[in-house]
C-alpha positions in Angstrom: 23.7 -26.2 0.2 25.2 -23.8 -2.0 24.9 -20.1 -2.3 23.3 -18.3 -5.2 24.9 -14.5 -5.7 21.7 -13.1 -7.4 22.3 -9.2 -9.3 19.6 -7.2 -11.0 21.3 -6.4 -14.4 17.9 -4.7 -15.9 15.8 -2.6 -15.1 11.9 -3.7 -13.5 10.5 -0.8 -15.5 8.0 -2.3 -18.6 8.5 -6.0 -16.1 4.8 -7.9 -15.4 3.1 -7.3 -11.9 4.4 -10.8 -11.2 7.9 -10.3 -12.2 8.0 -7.1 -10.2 6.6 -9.2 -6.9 9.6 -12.0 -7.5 11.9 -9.2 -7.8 11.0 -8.0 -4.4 10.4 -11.6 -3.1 14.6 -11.9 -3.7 15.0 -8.7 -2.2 16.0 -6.8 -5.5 14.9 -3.1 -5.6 17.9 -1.5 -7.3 19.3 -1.7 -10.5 23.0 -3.4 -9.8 22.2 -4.3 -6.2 23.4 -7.9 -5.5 22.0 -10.6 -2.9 22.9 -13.8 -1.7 20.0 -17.0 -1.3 20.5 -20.7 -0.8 20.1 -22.8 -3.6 16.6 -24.3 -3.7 13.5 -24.9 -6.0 11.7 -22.2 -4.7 14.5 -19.5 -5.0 15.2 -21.3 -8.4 11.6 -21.2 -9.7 11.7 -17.7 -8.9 14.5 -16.7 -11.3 13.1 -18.7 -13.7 10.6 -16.1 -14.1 13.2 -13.2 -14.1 16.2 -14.7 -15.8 16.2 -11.6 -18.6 16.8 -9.3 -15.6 19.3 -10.8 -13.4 22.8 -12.1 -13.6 23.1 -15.2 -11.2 26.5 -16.8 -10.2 27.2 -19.9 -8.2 
């Protein structure tokens, strides 16, 4: 499978309770902090939810 490099590009401040959670889910606490997932429907139905905030790359 491939692997997702996943950065926060925005801040979580004004974000819904939910977005907040899939934030953390990912492992994104920090503004510019990068991490690294597998490519699968959860992880992908996850950024769905917080595409405005994140950068992802392939």
């Amino acid at each position: 499978m491939a692997k997702l490099k996943i950065t926060q590009t925005k801040s979580r401040i004004g974000a819904s309770a939910q977005q907040k959670k899939n934030l953390d889910a990912l492992g994104l606490r920090k503004m510019n902090q990068t991490v690294e997932h597998e490519d699968s429907a959860i992880i992908l139905g996850m950024l769905d939810k917080v595409r405005h905030l994140v950068k992802i790359e392939k």
